[in-house]
N, C-alpha and C positions, 0 to 999 in steps of 0.2 A: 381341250383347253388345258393349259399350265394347271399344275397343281399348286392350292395357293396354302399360307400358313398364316396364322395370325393368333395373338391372343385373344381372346375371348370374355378375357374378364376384367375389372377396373383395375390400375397399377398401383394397386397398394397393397398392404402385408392384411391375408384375408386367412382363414380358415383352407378354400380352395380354388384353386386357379385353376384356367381351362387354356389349353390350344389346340386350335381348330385348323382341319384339313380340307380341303376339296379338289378333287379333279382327278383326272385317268389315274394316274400314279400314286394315289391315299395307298393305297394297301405297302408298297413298296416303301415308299418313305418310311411309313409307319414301321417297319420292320426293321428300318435305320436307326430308329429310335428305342422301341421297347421292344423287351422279353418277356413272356407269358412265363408267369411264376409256374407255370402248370407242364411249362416243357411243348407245350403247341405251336405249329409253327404259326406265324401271324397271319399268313394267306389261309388259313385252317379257321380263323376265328370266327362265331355265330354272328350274324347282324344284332345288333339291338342288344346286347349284351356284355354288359364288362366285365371284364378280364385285368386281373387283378396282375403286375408284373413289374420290373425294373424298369426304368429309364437312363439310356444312354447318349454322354455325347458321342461325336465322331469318333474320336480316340477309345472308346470304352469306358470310360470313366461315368461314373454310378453319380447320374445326375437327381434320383429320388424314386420311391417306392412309389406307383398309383396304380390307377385303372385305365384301360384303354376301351375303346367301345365305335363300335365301326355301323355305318349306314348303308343300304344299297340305292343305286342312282334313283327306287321307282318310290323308297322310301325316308329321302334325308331330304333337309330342309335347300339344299341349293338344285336337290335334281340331278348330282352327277353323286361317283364315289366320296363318301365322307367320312370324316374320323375323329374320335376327340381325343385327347391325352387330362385325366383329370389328375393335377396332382399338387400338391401341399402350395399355397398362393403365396409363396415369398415370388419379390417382384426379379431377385436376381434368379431362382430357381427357373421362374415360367423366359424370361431373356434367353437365358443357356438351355434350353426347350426349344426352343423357339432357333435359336441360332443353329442345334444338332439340325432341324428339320429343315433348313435351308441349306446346310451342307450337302445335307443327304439330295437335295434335287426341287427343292419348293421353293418357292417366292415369296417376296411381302406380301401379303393380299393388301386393295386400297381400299382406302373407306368405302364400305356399304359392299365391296365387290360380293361376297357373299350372297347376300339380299339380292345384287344386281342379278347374281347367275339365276339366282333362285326364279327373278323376273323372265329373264331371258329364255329360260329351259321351263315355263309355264305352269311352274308353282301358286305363282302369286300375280296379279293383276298390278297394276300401279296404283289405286286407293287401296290396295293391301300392304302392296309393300310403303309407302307413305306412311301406312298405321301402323309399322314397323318402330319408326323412328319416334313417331307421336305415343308409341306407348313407352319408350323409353325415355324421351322427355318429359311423361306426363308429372305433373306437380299434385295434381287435388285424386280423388278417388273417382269424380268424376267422369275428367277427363281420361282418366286409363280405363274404365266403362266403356270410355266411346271408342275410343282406339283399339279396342278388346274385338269391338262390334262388329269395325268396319273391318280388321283381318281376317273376321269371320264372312265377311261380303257382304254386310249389313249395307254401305253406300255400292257395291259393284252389281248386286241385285236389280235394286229400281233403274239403275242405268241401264242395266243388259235388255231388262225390260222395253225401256224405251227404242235403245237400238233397232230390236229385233224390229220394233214394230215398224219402226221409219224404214229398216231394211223392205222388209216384205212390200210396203207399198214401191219402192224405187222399183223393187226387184220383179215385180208384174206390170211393173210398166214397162220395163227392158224385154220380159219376155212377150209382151200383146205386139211393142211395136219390131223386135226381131223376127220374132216368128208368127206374122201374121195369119197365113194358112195353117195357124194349128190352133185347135178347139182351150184357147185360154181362157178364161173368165176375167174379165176386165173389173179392177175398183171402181164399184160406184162413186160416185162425188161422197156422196150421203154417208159413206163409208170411209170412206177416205177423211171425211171431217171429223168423223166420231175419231178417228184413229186420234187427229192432230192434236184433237178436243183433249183426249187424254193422255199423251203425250207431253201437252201444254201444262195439264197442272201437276204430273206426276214432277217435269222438273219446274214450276214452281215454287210448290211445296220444298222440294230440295234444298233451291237457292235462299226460301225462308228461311232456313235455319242458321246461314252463315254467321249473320251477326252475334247468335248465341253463338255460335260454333269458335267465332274468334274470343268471345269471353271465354268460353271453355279451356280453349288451347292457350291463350296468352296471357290471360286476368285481365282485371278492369284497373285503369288509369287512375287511383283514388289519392283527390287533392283534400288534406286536413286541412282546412285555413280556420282562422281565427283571430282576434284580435291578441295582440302579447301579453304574453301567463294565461292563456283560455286553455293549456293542460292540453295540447299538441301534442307537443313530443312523447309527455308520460301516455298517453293516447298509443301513441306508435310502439312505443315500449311494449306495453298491457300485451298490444295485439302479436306482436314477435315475439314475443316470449323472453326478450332478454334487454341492458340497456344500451336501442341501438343509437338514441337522441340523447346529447348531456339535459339534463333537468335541472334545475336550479329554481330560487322563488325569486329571482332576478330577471324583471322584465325583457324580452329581447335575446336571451340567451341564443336562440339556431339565429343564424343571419342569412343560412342559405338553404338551399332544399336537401332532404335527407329521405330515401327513397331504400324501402325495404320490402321482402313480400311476406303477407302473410295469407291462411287460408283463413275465411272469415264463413261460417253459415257454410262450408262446402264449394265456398266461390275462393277462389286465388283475386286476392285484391294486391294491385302494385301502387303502394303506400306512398305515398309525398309529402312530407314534412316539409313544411313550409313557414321563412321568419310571420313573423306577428304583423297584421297588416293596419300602418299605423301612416300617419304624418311624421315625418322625423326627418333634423337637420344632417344626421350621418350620413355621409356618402356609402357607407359599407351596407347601411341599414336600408337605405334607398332603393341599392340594387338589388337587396335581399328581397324586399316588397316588391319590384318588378319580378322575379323570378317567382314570386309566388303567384300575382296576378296572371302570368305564362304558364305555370302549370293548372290554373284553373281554365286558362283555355284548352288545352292539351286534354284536361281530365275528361274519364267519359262516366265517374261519377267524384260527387262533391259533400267530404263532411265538414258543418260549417259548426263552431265550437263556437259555446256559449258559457262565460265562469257563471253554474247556477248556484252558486255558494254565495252568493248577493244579489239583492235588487236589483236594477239598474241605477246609475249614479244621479243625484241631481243632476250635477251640471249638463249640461245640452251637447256641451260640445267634447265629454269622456262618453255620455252616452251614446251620441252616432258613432263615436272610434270602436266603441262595439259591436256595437248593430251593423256597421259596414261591411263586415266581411258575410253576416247573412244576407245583409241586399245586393253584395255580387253573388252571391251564390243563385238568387234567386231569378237575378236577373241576365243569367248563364243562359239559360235556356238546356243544363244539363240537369239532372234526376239529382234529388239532393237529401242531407238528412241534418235534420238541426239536433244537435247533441247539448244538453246542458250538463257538463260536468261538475266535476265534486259535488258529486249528491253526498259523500261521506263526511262532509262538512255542515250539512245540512241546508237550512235557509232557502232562495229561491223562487219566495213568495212574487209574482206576477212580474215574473222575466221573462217570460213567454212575449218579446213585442207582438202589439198590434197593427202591423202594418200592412199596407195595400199591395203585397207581395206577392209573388208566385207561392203556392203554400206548400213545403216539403213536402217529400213523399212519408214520414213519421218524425215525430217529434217524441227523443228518448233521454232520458233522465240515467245519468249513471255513475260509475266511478272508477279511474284506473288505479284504484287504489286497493277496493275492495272487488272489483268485477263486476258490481251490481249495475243490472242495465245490459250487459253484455249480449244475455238470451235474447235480449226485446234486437238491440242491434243484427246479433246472426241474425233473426227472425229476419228482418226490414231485409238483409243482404238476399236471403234467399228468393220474396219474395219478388226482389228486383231481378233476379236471375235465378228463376228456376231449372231445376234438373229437366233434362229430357227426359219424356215420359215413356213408359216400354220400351219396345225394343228400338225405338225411334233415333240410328244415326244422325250426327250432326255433322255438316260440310265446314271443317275445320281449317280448309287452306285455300290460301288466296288464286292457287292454279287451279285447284277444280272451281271454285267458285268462277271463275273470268273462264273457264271448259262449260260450264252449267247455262251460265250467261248467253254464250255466243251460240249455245242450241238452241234453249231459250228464243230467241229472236228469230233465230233462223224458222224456229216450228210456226211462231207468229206470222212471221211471214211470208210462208209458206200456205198457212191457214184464209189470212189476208188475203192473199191471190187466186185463191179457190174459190171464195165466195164472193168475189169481187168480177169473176165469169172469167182472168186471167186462162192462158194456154197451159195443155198439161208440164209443159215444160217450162214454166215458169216455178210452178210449182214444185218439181223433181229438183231445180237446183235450189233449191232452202232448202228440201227436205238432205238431202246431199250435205250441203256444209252443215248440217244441223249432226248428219251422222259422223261427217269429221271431228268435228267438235268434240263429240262423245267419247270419239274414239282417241284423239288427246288423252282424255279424262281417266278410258282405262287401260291405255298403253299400244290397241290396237292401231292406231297412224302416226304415232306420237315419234317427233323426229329422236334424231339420236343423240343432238347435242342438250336438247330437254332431258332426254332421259340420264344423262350422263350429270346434269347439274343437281337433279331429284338425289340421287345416290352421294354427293359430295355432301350431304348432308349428313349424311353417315359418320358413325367413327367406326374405324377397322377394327376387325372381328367382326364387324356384323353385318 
């Protein structure tokens, strides 16, 4: 293969910067570029070990003092010869690095192509290299846990598992009816079920986990509604850490959605500020309040803000302008939490409405002013979306999930046809697209233009 170059590290002015090598010709290039402080020639250099020396453009010209540190094909991360150049992370220094080693005989590398070769030359599985990219996207501590997991083979394990097992029954069945005169032992039915039997929950269990798995990986959709001045925005602020919502004690201030992330309880919540949901003659204000009743359908949870700094009003008709945003929430049909804010104001005495509602999931008292209330909230966040437990991967992407799915089915129906007195070869073809499927999932039949869209995921260098 080309030998390819790429930087390695983000493009800005860092402590240290990396460019990165792979393929036949690392050692050569590399020799285009640096001098061993030490007088050694660079085909002479140890594996695994930096070597401290000059760097050169093409002309000779002294592009910066660093270390150079060299892979061999059975032990660098892509599987072929590999190389790195560590040196001082000005964005123009790693450029003119980067440029010497393309003269010298390298190419761009393209997004992920690294990770790709790495895939290609049988490093990495594809739920590993997938957890390549999910642990460099990850946002919560979380998620980089799970992504930690499954490049360890945490999710390519229970697969393999399964494979093997649907293999082995295909595979004596191929050989009882190829080679009939030879002493084969035939699957039992009875055995054959048990196999499906556990085959069926290993990936049920799996595809259990998706729905946490995409809280994990993307956060949860979280709509702040409330009635106007029920302390929204200062809400979204608290939890950001900065002010990302203007605040004012002018009723109506947001008019439109204001959408930020924060980690809440160890969950990535994707925030939605949302105007004040009221009856009001402004067109501006109008659309505002449909945009928020849209993001309360969109959300996949709902905080619904209540000013606990007062009673409810006499009148009947300020009363329901309040209580209305808890009775959509309630009557969402999504998980929800009623917040009474400005506890730092005190008051609040039996705001708590009485009505024939779906009843949150807690009911907390708090203040973005002071933070109090905040713990009782992380609490409610976590309990709504706990951590994985042990060593327990979570199936974080919507391709192996719809890979999980269609074995899934296939094993059912497979099973289905068994006990149902179906012919052995009704059976062998589920059990078949069931191991296709699989093998989608870890890269073993998975086409090439799949695998090529997986990798555009990537940013280059890696």
């Amino acid at each position: 293969m080309e030998t390819i170059a790429a930087i390695a590290t983000a493009q800005s002015p860092s402590a240290i910067g990396i460019v990165r090598l792979s393929g036949e010709e690392t050692r050569r290039v590399l020799a285009a570029l640096f001098t061993p402080a030490s007088g050694m020639a660079v085909e002479a250099l140890p594996y695994r070990r930096m070597t401290y020396g000059d760097i050169r453009s093409a002309d000779g010209t002294l592009l910066d003092r660093g270390m150079a540190v060299c892979f061999s094909a059975a032990h660098s991360y892509t599987g072929e010869e590999s190389a790195e150049l560590h040196c001082h992370g000005s964005p123009v220094v790693l450029s003119e690095v980067l440029q010497a080693a393309f003269a010298a005989g390298a190419r761009q590398a393209r997004p992920g192509e690294f990770t790709q070769r790495a895939f290609l030359n049988g490093k990495l599985d594809l739920t590993e290299a997938e957890a390549v990219i999910d642990l460099i996207d990850a946002e919560t501590a979380e998620s980089a846990r799970n992504a930690a997991a499954q490049l360890s083979g945490a999710l390519r394990r229970p697969i393999e598992s399964v494979y093997d097992k649907l293999l082995d029954v295909s595979s004596r069945f191929y050989a009882v009816v190829d080679y009939p005169d030879e002493d084969i032992e035939d699957l039992s039915r009875e055995e054959t079920e048990r196999t499906l039997l556990c085959c069926e929950e290993t990936l049920s269990d799996l595809l259990g986990t998706f729905a946490r798995g995409k809280v994990l990986k993307n956060g949860v959709a979280t709509a702040i509604i409330g009635a106007p001045n029920a302390g929204k925005s200062s809400l979204l602020n608290a939890l950001v850490g900065f002010d990302r919502a203007i605040v004012t004690d002018i009723a109506g201030t947001t008019r439109d959605t204001v959408e930020e992330k924060a980690t809440v309880g160890g969950v990535l919540l994707r925030l939605i500020d949302t105007a004040g949901l009221h009856e009001t003659d402004d067109l501006v204000e109008q659309l505002g309040v449909e945009r928020s009743k849209k993001a309360v359908e969109d959300a996949d949870l709902i905080l619904a803000l209540l000013d606990g700094s007062t009673g409810l009003p006499a009148s009947e008709a300020r009363a329901a302008e309040m209580l209305a945003p808890l009775e959509l929430a309630a009557k969402s049909g999504k998980p929800w939490l009623l917040l009474l804010t400005k506890s730092d104001l005190g008051g609040g005495a039996g705001i708590v409405p009485d009505k024939d509602w779906r009843t949150p999931e807690a009911i907390i008292s708090l203040s973005s002013v002071t933070h109090e209330g905040f713990e009782a909230l992380e609490a409610a966040i976590r309990t709504l979306y706990p951590a994985p437990k042990g060593d327990t991967s979570l199936v974080t992407d919507a391709r192996q999930a719809d890979a999980i799915r269609r074995a899934l089915d296939s094993v059912r129906a497979a099973k289905d046809a068994l006990q149902s007195g179906m012919t052995p070869d009704v059976v062998l073809t589920e059990v078949e697209q069931a191991e296709n499927a699989l093998g989608e999932l870890t890269g073993r039949t998975a086409r090439e233009d799949m695998v090529a869209r997986i990798f555009e995921r990537f940013c280059v260098g890696k």
